[in-house]
C-alpha positions as CSV (number, residue, x, y, z in Angstrom):
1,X,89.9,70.2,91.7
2,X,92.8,72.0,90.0
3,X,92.9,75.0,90.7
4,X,95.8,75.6,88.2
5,X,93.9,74.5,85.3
6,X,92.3,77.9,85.0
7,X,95.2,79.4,84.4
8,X,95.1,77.1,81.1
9,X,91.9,79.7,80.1
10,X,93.0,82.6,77.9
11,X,92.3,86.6,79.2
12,X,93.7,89.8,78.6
13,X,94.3,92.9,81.0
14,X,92.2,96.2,80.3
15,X,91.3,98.8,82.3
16,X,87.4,99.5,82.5
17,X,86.2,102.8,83.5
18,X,83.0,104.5,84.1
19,X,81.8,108.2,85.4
20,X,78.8,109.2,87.3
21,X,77.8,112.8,89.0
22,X,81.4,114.1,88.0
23,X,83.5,111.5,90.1
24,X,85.6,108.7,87.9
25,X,86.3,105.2,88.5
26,X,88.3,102.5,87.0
27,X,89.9,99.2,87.6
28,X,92.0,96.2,85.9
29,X,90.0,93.8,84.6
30,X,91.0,90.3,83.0
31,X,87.4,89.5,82.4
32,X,86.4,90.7,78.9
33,X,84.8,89.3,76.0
34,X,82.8,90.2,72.8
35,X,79.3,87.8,73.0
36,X,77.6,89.4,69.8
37,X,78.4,91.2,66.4
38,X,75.4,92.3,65.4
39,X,75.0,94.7,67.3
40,X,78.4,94.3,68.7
41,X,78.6,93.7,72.3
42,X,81.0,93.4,74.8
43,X,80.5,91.5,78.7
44,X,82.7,92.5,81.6
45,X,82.7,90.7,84.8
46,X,82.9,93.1,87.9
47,X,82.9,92.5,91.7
48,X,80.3,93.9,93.4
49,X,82.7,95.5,96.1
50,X,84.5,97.5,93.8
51,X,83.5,101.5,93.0
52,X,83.4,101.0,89.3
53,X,80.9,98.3,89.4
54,X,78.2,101.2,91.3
55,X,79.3,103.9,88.9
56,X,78.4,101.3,85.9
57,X,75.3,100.3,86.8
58,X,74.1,104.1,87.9
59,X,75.9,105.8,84.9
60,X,74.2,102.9,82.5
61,X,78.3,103.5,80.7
62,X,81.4,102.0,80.5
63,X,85.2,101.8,78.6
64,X,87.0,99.4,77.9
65,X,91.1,99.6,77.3
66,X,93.0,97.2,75.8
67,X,96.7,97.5,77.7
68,X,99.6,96.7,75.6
69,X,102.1,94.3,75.8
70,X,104.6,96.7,77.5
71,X,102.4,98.8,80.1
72,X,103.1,100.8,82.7
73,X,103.5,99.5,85.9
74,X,102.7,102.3,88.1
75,X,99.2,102.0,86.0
76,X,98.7,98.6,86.8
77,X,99.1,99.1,90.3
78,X,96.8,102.1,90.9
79,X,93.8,100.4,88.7
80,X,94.6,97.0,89.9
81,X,95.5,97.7,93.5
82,X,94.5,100.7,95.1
83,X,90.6,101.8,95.0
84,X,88.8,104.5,93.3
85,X,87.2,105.7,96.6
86,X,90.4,106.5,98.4
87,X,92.8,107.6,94.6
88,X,92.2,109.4,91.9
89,X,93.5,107.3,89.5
90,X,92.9,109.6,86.6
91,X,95.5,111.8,87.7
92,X,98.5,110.5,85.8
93,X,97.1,109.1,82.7
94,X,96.0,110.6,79.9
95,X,91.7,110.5,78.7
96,X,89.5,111.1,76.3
97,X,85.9,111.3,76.0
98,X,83.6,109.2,73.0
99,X,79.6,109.0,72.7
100,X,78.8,107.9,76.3
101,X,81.1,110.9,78.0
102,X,82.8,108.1,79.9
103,X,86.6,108.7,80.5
104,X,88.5,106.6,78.1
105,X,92.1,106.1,79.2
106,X,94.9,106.3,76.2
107,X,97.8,105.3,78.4
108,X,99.4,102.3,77.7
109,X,96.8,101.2,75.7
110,X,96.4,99.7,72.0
111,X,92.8,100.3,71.6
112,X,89.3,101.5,73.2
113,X,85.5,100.5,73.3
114,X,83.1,103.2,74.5
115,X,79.8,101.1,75.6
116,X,76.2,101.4,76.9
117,X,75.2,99.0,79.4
118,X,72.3,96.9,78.0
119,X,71.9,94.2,80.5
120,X,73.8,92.9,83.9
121,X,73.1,89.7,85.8
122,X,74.2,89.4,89.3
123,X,76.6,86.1,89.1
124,X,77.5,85.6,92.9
125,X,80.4,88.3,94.1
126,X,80.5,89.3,90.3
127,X,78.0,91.2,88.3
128,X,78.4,90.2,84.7
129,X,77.8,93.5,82.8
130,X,76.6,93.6,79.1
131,X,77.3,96.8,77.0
132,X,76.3,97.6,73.4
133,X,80.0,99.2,71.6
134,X,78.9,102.6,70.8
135,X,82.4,103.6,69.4
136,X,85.9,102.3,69.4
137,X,89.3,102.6,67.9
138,X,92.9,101.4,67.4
139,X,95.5,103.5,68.9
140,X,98.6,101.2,67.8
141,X,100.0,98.2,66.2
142,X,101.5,97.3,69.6
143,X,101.0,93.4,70.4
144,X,98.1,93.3,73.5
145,X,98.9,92.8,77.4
146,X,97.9,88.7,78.2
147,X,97.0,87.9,81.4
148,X,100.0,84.8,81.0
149,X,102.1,87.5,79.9
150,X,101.3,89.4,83.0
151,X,101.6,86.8,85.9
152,X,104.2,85.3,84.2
153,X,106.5,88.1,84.1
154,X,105.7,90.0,87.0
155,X,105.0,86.5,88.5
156,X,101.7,88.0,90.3
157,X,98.3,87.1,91.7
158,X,95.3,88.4,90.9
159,X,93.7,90.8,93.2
160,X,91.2,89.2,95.9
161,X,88.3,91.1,93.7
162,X,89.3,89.8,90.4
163,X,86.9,86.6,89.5
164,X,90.1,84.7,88.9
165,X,91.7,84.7,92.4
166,X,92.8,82.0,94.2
167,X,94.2,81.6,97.3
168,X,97.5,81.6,97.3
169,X,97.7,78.6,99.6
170,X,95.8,76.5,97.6
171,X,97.9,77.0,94.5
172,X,100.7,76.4,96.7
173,X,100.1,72.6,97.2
174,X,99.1,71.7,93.8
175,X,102.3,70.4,91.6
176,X,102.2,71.1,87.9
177,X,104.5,69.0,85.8
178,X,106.8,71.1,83.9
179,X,109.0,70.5,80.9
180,X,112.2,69.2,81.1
181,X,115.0,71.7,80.7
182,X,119.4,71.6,80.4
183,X,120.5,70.6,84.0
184,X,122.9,73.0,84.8
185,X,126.3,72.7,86.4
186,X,126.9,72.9,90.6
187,X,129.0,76.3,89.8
188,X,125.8,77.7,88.4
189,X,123.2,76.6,90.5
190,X,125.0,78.0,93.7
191,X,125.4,81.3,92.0
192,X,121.8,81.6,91.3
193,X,120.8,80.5,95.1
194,X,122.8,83.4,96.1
195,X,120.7,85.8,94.4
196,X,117.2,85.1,96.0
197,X,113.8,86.5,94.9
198,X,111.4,88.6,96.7
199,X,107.9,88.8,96.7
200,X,105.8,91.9,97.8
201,X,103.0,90.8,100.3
202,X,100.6,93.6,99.2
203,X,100.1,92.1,95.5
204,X,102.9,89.1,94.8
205,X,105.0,91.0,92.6
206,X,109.0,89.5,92.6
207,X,111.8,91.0,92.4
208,X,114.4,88.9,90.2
209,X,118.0,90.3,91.0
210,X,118.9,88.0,87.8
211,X,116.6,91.0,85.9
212,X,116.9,93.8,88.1
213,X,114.8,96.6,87.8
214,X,116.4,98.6,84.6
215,X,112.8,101.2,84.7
216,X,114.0,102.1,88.0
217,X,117.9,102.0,87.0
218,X,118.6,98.7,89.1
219,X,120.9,96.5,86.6
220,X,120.8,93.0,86.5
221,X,122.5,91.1,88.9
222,X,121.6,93.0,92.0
223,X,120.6,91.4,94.6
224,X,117.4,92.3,97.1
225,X,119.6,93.4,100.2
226,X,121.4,96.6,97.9
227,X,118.5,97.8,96.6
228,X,117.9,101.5,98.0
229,X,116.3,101.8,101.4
230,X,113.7,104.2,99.1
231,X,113.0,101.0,96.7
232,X,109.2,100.6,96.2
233,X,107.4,97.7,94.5
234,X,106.4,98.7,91.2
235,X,103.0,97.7,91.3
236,X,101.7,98.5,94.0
237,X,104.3,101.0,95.9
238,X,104.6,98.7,99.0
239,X,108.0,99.7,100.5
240,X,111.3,96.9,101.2
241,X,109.7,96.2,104.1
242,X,106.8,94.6,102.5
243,X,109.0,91.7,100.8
244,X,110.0,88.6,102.0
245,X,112.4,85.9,100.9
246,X,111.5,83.2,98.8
């Protein structure tokens, strides 16, 4: 098997949220997809470990936010990394309430679906959850976050409770064939190999020093070794300590 082939199948990135007895929960999902129109009707696929999956099923609610192309990082790393039972992710983001009363985040986002659940089926270490759209809207012409987009920039993997992770070993000894490209000269080749990337062992993040970090005022060109002591990934806030050369 290939495990790179399901990288081939097409997701987005949206944060799903739900609220039950006055406590919140959310998380990134990449697993999201409308399976009627009439009524309209939206499945989710949530692991049975995480918060929100309990606060679903009790509350009978969820949202559903559509990230845009451009998020916020820090967001991204609370919802996707960090867990509802031990953050309040809600702090820092900004929420509004539809027909369910579940939170609906606005940050970062290019539109919202408020639902009800109206079935679930237990799918192995995913519960795939079924909710009738009660409400929704457009916030912005902004283009929508793509998973591709996502692990291609960023050059992540998906979090151990996603139902697209894979171990990173085993994608590690399969070869993909990739397209040919302009060889480049020996000058520029060694001045690229002197510039080496990073990768955070809390959620894969890489620092490029051939980018930088120019959210974080770190211009292009710098490489790993003069970043500030105080440099934290910006996904997941793992300190300098936490990388390791590739």
């Amino acid at each position: 098997m290939k495990y790179k082939a399901f990288y081939k199948l097409s997701y987005g990135l949206y944060i799903i949220a739900s609220e039950f007895e006055g406590k919140k929960a959310g998380y990134i999902g990449n697993t999201a997809f409308q399976v009627t129109s009439s009524p309209s009707q939206i499945a989710i696929s949530c692991h049975k470990k995480n918060a929100t999956a309990e606060f679903i099923l009790k509350s009978k609610t969820f949202s559903l936010s559509v990230l845009k192309k451009e998020s916020d990082t820090s967001i991204i790393g609370e919802f996707g990394f960090m867990s509802s039972k031990d953050t309040d992710k809600f702090r820092n983001v900004e929420t509004i309430t539809a027909i369910s009363g579940t939170p609906i985040v606005l940050s970062s986002s290019v539109a919202w679906f408020d639902c009800k659940v109206v079935n679930s089926i237990d799918v192995g270490s995913h519960i795939l959850i079924i909710g009738e759209v009660l409400d929704s809207d457009v916030l912005s012409g902004d283009e929508p976050l793509t998973y591709d987009y996502y692990r291609e920039k960023y050059k992540m993997l998906a979090p151990k409770n996603a139902p697209t992770y894979v171990e990173k070993e085993k994608l590690d000894n399969e070869t993909v064939t990739k397209p040919e490209v302009k060889s480049e000269s020996a000058a520029e080749v060694e001045s690229k190999s002197e510039l080496s990337t990073y990768t955070c062992s809390i959620c894969g993040f890489q620092y490029n020093p051939e980018e930088g970090d120019p959210a974080l005022g770190i211009p292009p060109g710098t490489p790993f070794e003069d970043l500030p002591e105080d440099y934290k990934c910006p996904i997941c806030n793992a300190g300098k300590d936490y990388f390791t050369k590739n």
